[in-house]
Backbone as JSON Lines, residues from 0, in Angstrom:
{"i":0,"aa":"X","n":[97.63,123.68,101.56],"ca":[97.51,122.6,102.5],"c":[98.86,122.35,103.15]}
{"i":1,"aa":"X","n":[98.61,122.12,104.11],"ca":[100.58,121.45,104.99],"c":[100.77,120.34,104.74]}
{"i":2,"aa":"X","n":[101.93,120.18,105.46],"ca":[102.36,119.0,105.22],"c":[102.6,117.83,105.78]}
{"i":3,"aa":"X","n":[102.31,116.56,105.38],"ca":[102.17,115.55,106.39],"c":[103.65,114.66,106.58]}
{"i":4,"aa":"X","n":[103.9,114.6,107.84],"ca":[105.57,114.0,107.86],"c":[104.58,112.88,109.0]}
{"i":5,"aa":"X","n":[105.98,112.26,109.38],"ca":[105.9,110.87,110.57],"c":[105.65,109.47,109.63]}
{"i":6,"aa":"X","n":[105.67,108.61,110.71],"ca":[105.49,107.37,110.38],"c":[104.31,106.84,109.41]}
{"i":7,"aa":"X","n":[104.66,106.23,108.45],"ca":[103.55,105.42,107.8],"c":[102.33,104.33,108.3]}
{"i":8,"aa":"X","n":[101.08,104.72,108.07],"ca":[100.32,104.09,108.64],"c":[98.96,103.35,107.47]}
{"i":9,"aa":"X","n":[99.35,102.08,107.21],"ca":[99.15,101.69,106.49],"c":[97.95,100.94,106.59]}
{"i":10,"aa":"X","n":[96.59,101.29,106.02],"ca":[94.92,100.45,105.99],"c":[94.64,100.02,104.91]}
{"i":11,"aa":"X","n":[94.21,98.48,105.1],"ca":[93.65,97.83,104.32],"c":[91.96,98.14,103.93]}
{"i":12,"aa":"X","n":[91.81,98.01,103.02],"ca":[90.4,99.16,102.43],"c":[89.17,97.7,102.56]}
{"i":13,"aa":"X","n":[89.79,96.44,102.72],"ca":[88.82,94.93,103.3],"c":[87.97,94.63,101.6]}
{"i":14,"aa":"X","n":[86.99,94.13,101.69],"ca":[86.46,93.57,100.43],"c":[85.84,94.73,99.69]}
{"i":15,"aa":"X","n":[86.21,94.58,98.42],"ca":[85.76,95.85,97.67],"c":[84.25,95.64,97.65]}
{"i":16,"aa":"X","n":[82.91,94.72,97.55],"ca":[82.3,94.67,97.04],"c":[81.46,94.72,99.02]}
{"i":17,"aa":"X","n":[82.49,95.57,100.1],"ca":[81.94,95.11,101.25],"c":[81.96,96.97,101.51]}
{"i":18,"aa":"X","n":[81.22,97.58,102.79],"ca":[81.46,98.56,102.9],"c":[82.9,98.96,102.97]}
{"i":19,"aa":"X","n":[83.84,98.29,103.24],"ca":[85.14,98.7,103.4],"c":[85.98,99.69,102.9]}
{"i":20,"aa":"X","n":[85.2,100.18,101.56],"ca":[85.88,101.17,100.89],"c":[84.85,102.72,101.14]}
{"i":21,"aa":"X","n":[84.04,102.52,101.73],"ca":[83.42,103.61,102.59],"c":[83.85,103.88,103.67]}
{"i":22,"aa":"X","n":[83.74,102.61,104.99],"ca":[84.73,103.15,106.07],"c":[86.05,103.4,105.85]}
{"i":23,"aa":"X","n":[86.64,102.96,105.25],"ca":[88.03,103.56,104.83],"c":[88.23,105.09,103.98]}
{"i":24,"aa":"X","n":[87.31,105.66,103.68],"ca":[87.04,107.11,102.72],"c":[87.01,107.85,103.89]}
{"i":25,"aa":"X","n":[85.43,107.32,104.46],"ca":[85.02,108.69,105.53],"c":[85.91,108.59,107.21]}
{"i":26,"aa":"X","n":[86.97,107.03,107.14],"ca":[88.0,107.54,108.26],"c":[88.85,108.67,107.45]}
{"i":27,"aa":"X","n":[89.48,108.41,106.31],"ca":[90.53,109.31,105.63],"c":[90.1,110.62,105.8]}
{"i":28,"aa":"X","n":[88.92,111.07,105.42],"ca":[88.02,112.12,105.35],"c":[88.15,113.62,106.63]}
{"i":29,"aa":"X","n":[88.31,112.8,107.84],"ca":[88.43,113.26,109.37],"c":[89.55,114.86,109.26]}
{"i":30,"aa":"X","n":[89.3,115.5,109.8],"ca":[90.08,116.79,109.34],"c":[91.48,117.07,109.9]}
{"i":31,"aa":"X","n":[91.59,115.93,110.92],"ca":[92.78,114.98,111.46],"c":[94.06,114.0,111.14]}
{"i":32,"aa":"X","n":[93.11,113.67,110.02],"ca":[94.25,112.92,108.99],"c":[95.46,113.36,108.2]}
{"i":33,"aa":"X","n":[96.46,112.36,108.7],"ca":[97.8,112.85,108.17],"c":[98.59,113.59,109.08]}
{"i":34,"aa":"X","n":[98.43,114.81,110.11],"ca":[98.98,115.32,110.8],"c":[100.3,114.93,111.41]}
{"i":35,"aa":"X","n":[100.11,113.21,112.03],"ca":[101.27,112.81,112.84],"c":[101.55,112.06,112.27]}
{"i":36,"aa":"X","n":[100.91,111.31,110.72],"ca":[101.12,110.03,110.3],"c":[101.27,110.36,109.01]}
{"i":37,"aa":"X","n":[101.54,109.33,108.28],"ca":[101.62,109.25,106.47],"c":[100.15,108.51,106.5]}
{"i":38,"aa":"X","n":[99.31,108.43,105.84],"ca":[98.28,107.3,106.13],"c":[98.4,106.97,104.25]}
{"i":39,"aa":"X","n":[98.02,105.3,104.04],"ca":[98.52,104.57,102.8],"c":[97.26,102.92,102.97]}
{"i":40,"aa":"X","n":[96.77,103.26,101.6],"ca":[95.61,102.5,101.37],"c":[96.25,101.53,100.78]}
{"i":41,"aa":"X","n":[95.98,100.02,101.06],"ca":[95.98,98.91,100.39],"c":[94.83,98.33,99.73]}
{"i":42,"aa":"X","n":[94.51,98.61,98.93],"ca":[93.27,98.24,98.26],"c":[92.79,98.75,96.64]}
{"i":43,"aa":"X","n":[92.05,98.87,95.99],"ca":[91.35,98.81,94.35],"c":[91.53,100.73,94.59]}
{"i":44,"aa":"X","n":[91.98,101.03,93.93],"ca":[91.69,102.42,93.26],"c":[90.3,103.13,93.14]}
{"i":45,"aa":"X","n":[90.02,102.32,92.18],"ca":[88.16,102.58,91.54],"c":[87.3,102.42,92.44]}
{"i":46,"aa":"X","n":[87.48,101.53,93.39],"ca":[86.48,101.41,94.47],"c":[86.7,102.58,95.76]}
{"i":47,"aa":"X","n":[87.72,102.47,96.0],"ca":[88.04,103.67,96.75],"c":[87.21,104.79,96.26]}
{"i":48,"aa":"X","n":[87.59,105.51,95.2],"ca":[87.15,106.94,94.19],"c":[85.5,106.94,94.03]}
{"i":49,"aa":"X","n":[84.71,105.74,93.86],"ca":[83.72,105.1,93.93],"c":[82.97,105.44,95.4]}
{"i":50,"aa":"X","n":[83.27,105.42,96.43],"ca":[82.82,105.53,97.9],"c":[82.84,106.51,98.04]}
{"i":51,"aa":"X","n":[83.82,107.79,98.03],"ca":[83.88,109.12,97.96],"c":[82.33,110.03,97.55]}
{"i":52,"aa":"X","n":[81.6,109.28,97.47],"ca":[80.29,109.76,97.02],"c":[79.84,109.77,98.41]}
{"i":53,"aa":"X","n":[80.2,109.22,99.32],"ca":[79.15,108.8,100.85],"c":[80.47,109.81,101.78]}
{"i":54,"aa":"X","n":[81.26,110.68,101.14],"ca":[82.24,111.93,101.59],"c":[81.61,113.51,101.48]}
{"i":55,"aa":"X","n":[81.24,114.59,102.36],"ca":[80.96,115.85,101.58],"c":[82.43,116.1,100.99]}
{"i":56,"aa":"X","n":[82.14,117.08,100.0],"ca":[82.85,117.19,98.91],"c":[83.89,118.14,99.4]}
{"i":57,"aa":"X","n":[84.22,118.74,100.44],"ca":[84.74,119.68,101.23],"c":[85.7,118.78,101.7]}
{"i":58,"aa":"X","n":[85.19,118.16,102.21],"ca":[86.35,117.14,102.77],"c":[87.1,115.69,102.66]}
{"i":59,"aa":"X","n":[86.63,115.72,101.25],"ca":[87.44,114.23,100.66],"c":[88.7,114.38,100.26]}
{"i":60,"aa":"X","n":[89.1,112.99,100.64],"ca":[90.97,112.82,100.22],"c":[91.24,112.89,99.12]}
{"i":61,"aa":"X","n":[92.03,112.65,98.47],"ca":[92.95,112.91,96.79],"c":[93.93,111.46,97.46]}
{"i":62,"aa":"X","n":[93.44,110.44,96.45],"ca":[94.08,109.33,95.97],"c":[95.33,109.49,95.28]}
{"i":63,"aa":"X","n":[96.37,108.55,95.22],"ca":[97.11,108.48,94.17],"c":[97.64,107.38,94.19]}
{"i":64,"aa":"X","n":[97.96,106.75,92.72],"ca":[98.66,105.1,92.93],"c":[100.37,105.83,93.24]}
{"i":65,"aa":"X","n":[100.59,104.34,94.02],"ca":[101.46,104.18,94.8],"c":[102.56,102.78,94.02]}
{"i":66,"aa":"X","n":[103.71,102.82,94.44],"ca":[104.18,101.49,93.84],"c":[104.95,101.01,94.91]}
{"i":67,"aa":"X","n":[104.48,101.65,95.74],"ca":[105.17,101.26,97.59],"c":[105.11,101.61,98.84]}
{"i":68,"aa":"X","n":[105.36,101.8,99.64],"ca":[105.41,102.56,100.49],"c":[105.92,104.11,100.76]}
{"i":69,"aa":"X","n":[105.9,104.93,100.87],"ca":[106.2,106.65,100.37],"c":[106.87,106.32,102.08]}
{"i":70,"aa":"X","n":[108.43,107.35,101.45],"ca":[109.48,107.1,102.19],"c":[108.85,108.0,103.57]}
{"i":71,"aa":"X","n":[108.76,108.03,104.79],"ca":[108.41,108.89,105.98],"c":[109.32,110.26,105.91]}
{"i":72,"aa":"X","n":[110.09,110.05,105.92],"ca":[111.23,111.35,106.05],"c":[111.0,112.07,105.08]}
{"i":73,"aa":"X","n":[110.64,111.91,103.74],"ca":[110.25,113.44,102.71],"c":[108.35,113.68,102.76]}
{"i":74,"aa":"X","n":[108.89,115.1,103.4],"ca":[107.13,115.77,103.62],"c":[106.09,115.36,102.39]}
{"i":75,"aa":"X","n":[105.16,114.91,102.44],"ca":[104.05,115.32,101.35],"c":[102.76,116.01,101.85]}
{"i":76,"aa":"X","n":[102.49,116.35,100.45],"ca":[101.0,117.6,100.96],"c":[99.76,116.63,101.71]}
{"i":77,"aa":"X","n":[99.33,117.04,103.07],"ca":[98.25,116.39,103.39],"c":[96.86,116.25,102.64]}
{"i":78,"aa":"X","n":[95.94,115.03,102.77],"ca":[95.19,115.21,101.95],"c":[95.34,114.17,100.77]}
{"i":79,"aa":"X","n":[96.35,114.23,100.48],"ca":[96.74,112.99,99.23],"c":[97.31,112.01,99.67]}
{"i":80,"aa":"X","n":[96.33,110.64,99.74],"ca":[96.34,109.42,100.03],"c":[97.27,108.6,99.07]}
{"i":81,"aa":"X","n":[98.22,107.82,99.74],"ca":[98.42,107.1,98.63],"c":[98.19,105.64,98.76]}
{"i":82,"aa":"X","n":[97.64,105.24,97.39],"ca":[97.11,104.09,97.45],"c":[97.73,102.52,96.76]}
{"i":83,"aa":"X","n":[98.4,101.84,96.95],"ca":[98.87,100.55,97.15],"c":[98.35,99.27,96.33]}
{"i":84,"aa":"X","n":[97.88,99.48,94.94],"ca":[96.54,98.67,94.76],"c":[97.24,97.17,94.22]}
{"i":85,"aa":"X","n":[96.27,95.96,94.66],"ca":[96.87,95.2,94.26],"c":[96.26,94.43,92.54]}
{"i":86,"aa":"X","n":[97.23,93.74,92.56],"ca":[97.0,93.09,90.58],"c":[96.36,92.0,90.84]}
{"i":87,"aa":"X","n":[95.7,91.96,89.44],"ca":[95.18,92.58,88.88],"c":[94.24,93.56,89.23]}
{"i":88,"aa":"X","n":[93.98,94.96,89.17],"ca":[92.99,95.76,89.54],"c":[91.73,94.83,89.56]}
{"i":89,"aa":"X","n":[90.92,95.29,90.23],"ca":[89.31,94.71,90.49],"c":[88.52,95.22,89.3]}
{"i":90,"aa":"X","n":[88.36,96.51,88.94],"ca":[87.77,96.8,87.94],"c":[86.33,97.22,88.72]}
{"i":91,"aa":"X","n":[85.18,96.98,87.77],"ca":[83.9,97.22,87.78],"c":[83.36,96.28,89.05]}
{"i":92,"aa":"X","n":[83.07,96.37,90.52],"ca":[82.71,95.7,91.48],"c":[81.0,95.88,92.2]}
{"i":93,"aa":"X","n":[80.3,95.01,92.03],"ca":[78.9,95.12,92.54],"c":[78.64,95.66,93.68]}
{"i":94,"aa":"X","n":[78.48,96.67,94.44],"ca":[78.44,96.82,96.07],"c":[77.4,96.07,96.69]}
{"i":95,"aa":"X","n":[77.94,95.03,97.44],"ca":[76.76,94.22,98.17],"c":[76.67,92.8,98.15]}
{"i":96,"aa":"X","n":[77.06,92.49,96.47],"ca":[77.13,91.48,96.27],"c":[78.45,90.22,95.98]}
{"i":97,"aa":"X","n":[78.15,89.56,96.94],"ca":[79.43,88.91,97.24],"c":[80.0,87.99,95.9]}
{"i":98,"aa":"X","n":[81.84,87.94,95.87],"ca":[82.2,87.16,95.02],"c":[83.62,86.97,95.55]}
{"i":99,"aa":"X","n":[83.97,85.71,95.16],"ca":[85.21,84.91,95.44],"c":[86.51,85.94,94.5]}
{"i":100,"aa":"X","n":[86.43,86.87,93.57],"ca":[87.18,87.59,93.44],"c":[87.15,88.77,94.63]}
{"i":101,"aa":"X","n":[86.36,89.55,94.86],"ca":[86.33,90.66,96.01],"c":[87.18,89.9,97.45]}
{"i":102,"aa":"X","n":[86.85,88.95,97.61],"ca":[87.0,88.14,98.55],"c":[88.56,87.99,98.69]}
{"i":103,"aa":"X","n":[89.23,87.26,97.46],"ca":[90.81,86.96,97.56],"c":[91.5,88.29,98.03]}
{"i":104,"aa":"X","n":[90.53,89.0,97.14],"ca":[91.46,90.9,96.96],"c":[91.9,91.45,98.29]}
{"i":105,"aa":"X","n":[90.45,90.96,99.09],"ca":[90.66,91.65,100.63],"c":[91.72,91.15,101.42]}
{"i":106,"aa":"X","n":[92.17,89.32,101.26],"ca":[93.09,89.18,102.25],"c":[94.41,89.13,101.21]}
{"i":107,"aa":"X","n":[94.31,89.35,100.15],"ca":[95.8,89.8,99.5],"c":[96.5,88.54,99.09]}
């Protein structure tokens, strides 16, 4: 795989328990991604990895926790997302069904 340099471009993955961690998979997914940008998920891990099911398997991203922002200037392999998650992790999340935890998570 090559390598992805440029500016960091940083998406919020929105309420875990909302589609948000699907549209955020199958944008990552695009065979486009990364090229001109760093691209960097703010959001739950598990839910992310979780959505990847509504990805063909050919073309899903590779997650990884993050503990910041990944510096622009050193190359990384495209393809590997890194992800930003905030504390406490979400854990086990209902898809669909709304809750005042999913809720805080999304606006941080």
């Amino acid at each position: 795989m090559s390598e992805s340099k440029g500016p960091v471009l940083a998406l919020t993955m929105g309420d875990a328990a909302g589609v948000g961690p699907e549209v955020c998979v199958k944008a990552l997914a695009q065979k486009d991604t990364g090229i001109q940008y760093r691209p960097v998920v703010l959001g739950d891990l598990e839910n992310l990895e979780r959505a990847l099911q509504f990805v063909p398997e050919a073309t899903r991203p590779r997650f990884s926790l993050s503990a910041g922002l990944p510096d622009p200037s050193i190359p990384k392999e495209r393809g590997t997302i890194a992800v930003i998650q905030p504390e406490p992790a979400l854990g086990n999340v209902e898809p669909g069904k709304l809750s005042a935890e999913t809720g805080r998570a999304a606006v941080g």
